[in-house]
Every structure is written in C-alpha cells, then in structure tokens.
C-alpha positions as CSV (number, residue, x, y, z in Angstrom):
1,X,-52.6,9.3,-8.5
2,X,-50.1,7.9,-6.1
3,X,-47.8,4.8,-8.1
4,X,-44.7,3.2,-7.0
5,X,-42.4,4.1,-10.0
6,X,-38.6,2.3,-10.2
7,X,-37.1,5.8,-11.5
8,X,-33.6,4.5,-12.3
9,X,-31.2,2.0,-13.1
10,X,-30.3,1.3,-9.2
11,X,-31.4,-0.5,-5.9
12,X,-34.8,1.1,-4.5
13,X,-38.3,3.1,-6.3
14,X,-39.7,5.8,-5.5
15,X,-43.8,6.5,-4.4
16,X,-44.5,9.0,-6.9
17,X,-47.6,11.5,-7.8
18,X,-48.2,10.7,-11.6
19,X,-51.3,11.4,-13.7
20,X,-53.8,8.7,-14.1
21,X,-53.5,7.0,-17.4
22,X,-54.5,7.6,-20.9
23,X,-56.2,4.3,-22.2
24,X,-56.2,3.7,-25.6
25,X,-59.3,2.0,-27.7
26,X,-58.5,-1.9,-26.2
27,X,-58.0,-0.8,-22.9
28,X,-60.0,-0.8,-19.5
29,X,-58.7,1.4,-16.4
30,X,-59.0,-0.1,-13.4
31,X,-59.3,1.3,-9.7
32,X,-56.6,-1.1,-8.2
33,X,-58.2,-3.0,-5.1
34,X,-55.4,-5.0,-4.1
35,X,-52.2,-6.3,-5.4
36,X,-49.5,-9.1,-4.8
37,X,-45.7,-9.2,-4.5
38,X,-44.2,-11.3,-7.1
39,X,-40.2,-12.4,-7.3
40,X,-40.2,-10.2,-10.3
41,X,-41.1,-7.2,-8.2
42,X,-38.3,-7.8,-5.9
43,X,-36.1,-8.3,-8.6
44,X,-37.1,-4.8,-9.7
45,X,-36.7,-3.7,-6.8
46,X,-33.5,-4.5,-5.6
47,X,-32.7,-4.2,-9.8
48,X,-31.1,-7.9,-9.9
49,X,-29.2,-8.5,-13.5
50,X,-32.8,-10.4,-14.3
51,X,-34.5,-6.5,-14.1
52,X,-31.7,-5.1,-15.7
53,X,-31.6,-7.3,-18.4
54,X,-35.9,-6.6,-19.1
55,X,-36.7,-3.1,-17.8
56,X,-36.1,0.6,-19.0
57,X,-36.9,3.1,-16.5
58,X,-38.7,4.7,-15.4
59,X,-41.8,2.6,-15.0
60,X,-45.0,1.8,-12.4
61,X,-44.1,-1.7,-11.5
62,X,-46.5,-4.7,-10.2
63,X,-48.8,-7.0,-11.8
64,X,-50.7,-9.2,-9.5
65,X,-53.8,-7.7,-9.4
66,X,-57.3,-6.9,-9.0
67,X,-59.5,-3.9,-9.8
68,X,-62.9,-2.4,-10.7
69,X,-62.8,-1.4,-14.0
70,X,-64.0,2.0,-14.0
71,X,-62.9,3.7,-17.9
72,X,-63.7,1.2,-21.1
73,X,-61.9,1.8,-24.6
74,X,-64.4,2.7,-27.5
75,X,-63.4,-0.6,-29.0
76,X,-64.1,-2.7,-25.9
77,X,-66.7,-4.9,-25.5
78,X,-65.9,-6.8,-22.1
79,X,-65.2,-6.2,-19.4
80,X,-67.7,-3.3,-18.5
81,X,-68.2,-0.4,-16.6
82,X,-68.3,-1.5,-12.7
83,X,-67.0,-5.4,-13.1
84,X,-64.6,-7.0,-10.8
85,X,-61.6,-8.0,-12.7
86,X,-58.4,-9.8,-11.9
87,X,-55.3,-9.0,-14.1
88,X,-53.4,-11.8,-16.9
89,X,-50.0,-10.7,-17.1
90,X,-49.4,-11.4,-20.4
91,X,-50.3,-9.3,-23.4
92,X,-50.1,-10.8,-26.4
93,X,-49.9,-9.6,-29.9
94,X,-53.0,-12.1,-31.3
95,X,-50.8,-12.4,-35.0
96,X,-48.0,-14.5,-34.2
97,X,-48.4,-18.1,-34.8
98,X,-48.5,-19.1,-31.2
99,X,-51.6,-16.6,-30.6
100,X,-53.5,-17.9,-33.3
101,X,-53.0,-21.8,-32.3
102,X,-53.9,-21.5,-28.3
103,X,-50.7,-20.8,-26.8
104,X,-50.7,-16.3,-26.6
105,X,-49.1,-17.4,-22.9
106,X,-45.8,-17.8,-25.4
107,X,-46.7,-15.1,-27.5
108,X,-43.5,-14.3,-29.9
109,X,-43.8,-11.0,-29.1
110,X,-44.9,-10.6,-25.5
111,X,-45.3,-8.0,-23.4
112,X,-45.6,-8.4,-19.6
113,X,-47.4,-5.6,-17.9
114,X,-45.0,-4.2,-15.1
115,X,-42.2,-4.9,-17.4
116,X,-42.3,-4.0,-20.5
117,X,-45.9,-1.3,-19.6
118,X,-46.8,0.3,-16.7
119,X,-48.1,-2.0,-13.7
120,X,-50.6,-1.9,-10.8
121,X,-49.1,-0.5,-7.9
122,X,-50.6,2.2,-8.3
123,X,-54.3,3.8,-7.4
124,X,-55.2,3.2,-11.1
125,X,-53.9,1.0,-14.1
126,X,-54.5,0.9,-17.8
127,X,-54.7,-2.9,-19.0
128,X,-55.5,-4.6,-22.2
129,X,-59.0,-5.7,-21.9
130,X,-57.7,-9.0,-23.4
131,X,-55.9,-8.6,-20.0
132,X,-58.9,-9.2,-17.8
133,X,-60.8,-11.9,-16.4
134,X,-63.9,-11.0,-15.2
135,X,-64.8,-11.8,-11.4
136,X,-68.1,-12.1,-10.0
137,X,-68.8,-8.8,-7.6
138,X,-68.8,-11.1,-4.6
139,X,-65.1,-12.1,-4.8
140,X,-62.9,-10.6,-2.3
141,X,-59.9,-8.6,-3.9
142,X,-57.1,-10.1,-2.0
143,X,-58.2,-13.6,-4.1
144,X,-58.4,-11.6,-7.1
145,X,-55.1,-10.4,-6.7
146,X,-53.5,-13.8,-6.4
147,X,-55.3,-15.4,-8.8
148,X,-52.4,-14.6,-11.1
149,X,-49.7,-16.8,-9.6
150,X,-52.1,-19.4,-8.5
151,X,-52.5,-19.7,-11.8
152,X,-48.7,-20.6,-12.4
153,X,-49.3,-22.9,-10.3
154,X,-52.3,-24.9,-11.6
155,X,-50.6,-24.9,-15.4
156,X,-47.4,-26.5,-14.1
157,X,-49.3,-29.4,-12.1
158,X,-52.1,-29.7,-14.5
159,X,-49.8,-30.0,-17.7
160,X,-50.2,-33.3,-17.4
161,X,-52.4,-36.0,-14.5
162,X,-52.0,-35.5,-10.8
163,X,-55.3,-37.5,-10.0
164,X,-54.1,-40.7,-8.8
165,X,-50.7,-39.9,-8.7
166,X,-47.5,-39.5,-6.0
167,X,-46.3,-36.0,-6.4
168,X,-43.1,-34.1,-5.3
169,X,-43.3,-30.7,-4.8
170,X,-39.8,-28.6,-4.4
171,X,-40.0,-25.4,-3.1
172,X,-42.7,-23.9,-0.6
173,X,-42.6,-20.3,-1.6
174,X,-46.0,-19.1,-2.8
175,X,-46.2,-21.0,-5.9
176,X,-44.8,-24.0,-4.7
177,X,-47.4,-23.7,-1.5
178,X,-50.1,-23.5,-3.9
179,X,-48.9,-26.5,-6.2
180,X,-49.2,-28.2,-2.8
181,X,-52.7,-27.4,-2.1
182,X,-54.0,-27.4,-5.8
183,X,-52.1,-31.7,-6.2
184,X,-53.4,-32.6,-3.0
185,X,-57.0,-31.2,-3.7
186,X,-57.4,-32.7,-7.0
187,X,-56.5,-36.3,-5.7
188,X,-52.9,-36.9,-5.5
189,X,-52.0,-39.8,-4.1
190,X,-49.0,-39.3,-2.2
191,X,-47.6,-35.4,-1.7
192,X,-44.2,-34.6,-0.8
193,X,-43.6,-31.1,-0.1
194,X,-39.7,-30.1,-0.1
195,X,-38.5,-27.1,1.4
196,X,-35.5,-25.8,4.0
197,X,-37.4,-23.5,5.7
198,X,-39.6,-24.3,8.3
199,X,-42.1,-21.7,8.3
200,X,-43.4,-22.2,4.9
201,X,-43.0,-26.0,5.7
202,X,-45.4,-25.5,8.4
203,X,-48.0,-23.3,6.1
204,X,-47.5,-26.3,3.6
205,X,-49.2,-28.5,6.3
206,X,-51.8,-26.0,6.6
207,X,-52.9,-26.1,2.8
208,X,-52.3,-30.3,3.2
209,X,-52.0,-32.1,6.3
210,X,-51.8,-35.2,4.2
211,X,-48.1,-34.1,3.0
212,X,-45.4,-35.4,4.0
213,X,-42.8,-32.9,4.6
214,X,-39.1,-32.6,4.0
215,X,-36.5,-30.5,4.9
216,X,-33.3,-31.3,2.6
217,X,-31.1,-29.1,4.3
218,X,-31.8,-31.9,7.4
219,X,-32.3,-35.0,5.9
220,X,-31.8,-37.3,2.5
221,X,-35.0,-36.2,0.7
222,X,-34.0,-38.4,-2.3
223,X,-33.9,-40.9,-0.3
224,X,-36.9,-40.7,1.6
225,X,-38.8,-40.4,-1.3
226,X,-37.7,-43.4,-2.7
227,X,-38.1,-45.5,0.2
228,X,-41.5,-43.9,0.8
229,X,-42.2,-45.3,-3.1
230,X,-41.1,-49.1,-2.7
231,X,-37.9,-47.9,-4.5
232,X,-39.7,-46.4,-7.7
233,X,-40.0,-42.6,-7.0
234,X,-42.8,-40.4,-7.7
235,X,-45.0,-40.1,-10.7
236,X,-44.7,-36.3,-11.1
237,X,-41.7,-34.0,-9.9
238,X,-42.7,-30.1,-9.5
239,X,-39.8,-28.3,-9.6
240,X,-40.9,-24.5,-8.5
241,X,-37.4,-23.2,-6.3
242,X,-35.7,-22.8,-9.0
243,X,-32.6,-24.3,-7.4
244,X,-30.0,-26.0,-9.2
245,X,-29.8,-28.9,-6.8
246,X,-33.8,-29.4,-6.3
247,X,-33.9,-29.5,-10.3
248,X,-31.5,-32.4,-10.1
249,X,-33.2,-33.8,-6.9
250,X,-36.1,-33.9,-9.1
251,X,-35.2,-35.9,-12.0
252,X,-33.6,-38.4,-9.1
253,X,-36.9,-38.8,-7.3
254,X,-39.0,-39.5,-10.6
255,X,-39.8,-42.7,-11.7
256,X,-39.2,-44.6,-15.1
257,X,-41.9,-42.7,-17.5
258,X,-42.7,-39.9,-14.7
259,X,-43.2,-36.5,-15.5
260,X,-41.0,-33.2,-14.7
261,X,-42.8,-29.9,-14.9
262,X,-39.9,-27.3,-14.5
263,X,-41.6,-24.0,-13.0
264,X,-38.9,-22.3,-11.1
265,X,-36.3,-20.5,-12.5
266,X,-32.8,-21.6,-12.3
267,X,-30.0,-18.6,-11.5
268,X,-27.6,-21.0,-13.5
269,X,-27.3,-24.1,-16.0
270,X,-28.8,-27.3,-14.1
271,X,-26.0,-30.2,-15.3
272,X,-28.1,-33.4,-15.5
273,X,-26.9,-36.8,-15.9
274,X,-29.2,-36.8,-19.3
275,X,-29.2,-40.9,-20.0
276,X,-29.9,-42.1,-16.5
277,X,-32.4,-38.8,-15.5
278,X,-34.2,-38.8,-18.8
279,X,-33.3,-41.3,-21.8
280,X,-33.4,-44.3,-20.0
281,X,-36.3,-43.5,-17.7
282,X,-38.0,-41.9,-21.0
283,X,-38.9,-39.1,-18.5
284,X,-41.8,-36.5,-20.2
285,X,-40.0,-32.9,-19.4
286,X,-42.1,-30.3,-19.4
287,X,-40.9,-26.2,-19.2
288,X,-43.5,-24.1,-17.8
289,X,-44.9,-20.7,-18.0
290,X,-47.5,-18.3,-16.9
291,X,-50.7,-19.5,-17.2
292,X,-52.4,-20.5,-20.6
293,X,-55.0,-18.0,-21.7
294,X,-57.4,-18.6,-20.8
295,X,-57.8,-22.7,-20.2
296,X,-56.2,-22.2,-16.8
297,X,-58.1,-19.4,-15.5
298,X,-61.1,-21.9,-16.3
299,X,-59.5,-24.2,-14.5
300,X,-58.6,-21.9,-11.5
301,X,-62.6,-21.4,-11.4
302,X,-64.2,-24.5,-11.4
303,X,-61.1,-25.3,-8.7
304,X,-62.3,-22.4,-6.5
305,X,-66.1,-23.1,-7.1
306,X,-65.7,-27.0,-5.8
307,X,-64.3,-25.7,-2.5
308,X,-61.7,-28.1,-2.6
309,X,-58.7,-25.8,-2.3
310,X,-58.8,-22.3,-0.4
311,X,-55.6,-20.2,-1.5
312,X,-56.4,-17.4,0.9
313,X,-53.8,-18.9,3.7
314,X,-50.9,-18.3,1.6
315,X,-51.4,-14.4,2.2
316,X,-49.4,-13.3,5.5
317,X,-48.9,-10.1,5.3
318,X,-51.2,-7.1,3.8
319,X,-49.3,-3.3,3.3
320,X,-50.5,-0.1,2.2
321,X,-48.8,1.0,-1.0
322,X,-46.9,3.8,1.2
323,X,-44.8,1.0,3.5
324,X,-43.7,-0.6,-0.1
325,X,-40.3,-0.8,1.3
326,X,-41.3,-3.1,4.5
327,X,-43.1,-5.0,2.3
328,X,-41.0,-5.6,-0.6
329,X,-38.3,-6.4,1.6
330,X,-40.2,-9.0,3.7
331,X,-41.5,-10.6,0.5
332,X,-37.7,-10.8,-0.2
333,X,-36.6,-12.5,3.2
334,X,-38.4,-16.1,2.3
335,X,-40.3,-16.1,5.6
336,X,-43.6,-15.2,3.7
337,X,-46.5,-16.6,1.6
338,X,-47.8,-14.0,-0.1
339,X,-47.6,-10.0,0.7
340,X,-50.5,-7.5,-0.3
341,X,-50.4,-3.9,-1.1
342,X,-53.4,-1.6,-0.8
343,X,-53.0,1.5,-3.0
C-alpha cells in the first residue's frame, strides 16, 4: 500500500510502498476513506521540538480519520465487517485508574495513534477496535474524518454550560471555528470570536453570523468585550490559539465566577496575575484534552442529528495523499480550515 512515512529525524516524509498491516486479535483494518491535517501532523512534518520530543522514526503518520473496516481481530466483537468507522485517537490501556473511572482520554499510559503506532495516511490502517466509533453507512467520509477534532472542540465548550451564556472564543483555526459554531448552536448568548486573521474571521461568520468578531491585532479586544458586557466580561473564556497573550486576554475578559477551558497549547509558560485573574474572581479553570471516550462522541451525535451545527464548511481544501507536501504546507500557512487527504 501507498503510506506517508516520516523516515527520519529531519524536516520532510517520504510517500512510501509498505505492506498492509498485520492486525492483531483487538484490532480492525480499515480502508482509509478520508483523512484530516491536524497541528500535530505539521509538527511531524516540519519535525518541530514537540515531534521530536514524542516520535521515533520511522512511522506512518495521521490520525483524523475515517474508514471501512474491512479485516476484524478474532477477539473483536464491534465494529464489523463493512461498517463505516471514524477513528478515536487515543488508545488506552483499560487498567490504569483513570480507565477504569471514565476518563481513558487521560489514560496513564496513553498511546496516540500516529505518534506512538502507525497512523492513517495511508491506503489502510490497523486500529484498536476500542478505537472506532461506528458511523451509519450514509455519512460522508470527509465528516467522518473530522469528527475527531470536532470533538476537541465540543469537550472544551461542553465541560461546563454554554446554554444561556456570553462566550469568548480565541483562536479561529479549525478547532477554534468549530467551538464557534458548536457555543452558538447550543444557545449561547453572546459569542465573541477572536482571531488576527481575516480569512478564518470571515469563515467564523459563516459557521455564526450572530458573532461578533474581533481582530486583536486591530483593536482592544479586552476592551470591547467588556464594554459589550456592561463592564462584567463573559461567562466562559475558550482559549484554543494556544497563544500566550490570548490565554491572558482570557482570564481578563472573564467575569467574577466565569469559567476558562484552556484547549490550545501554549509554546511557553503563560504568567498570570493569579489573585486578580483567578482567586479573587474564584474563576473555575479547566485544562482540556481530546475528547472523553466516549461521552463526547455521543454528544458529537445527537449535535449532528439536531441539524443545529454543520461542520462541513470548516474543510477548504481536499488533496490526494500524493500532493502531501502542498497540503501539509498549506495546513501550515493559517489561511485554512481544515485540509483532506484522499489516499
């Protein structure tokens, strides 16, 4: 089969001929249908300290994904022969203490599949069944592919109420665009979406022309939030950019009892002025991760059944596997929502 394999410990990857993989008893193989660009496939790619610090090469890459399952391991009951599945990241171990009290999303000794195993750009992958979440044959695979990082998204704005409430997203890449779309369709109040560039400002007003949109490279977002809140700030702060200066914005924007769900990852330490952003506001501070198995791929579901909230507009560009590099680097420019590869 045809995979894109990072082959060594430097900028680039190679698209390689490989042989299909071996599953084992727990695993399904899959016939990859589509899959997604993530900033962890770009750090890969470009082999950032981030990917040097996690991945041994050489290794298939990828893991936004959807595929037909066509190989089942002898001890697998679901999924089956022929399903539709969409691919959970994490692999956990199912003994640690965070498996076995509902959180394997923190598993103590994760595994993430094109990191630590072989991913999905490839024509075939091997995946955990505990891995797969079944789809119904209808559902086209460029939504199965991104159901992964919409899912980020719905566990950082559902870990705590949105209906009702003013919320401030910062950062309009592809997460951040669909925390926009998933707070606005499940009854926030008031959205702000922050975010210097003005293409993905422009898609934000796609997925909710009831936003109100800010630019902080052109303006005083803190302070335009506050006036646009009598003065009190908003109820929930989304921090997705992983910027050092939006996660402080953040905690200035939030009101007194508010809530902070940190989704983005910083490059560096954020220095916060702890009494005044936190103690005194007694601010609920909430780090957030992947999605929870599998509460938010429920979640993702009955969102996508109400037909409240269409993700598909967040996908701009669609590649075959072969023009990796165009795509990887355009995923990398921060012009883009989300970018497809067909193997």
């Amino acid at each position: 089969m045809k995979a894109l394999v990072k082959t060594g410990r430097a900028p680039g990857a190679e698209l390689l001929d490989v042989d299909i993989p071996t599953i084992g008893a727990t695993d399904v193989l899959i016939r990859v249908k589509a899959a997604a660009i993530c900033g962890t496939d770009i750090h890969i790619y470009h082999w950032t300290p981030f990917a040097q610090a996690r991945l041994k090469p050489p290794l298939i890459f990828g893991h936004e994904a959807c595929g037909e399952v066509v190989a089942v391991g002898d001890q697998v009951t679901t999924p089956k022969l022929g399903d539709l599945v969409a691919v959970e990241t994490h692999i956990p171990c199912g003994q640690c203490y965070q498996c076995q009290t509902g959180a394997q999303h923190i598993c103590e000794r994760m595994a993430i599949i094109g990191v630590h195993t072989d991913g999905a750009f490839a024509e075939y992958a091997r995946i955990p069944a505990v891995c797969c979440w079944r789809l119904s044959k209808d559902t086209p695979a460029d939504l199965g592919a991104i159901l992964e990082p919409l899912g980020v998204a719905v566990h950082g704005a559902l870990s705590g109420e949105i209906n009702g409430k003013s919320v401030a997203v910062f950062g309009c890449g592809p997460i951040g665009l669909f925390c926009v779309g998933v707070v606005a369709a499940l009854g926030a109040t008031k959205v702000f979406a922050l975010e210097p560039n003005p293409t993905r400002l422009a898609m934000a007003h796609r997925l909710a022309p009831q936003a109100r949109l800010l630019n902080p490279a052109r303006e005083d977002v803190v302070r335009a939030i506050l006036e646009a809140t009598e003065g009190r700030g908003v109820d929930v702060s989304l921090e997705v950019s992983g910027s050092t200066e939006a996660t402080k914005m953040a905690f200035q924007v939030l009101r007194r009892g508010g809530r902070v769900s940190l989704i983005g990852m910083p490059s560096a330490p954020v220095e916060l002025d702890t009494p005044e952003d936190i103690i005194y506001k007694e601010a609920t501070v909430l780090g957030c991760t992947g999605r929870i198995m599998w509460q938010t791929w429920w979640q993702m579901q009955y969102l996508l059944e109400s037909g409240r909230f269409d993700p598909m507009p967040v996908i701009t560009h669609r590649f075959p596997l072969a023009d990796f590099s165009s795509a990887l680097e355009l995923a990398a420019g921060g012009e883009t929502g989300k970018v497809l590869l067909y193997p």
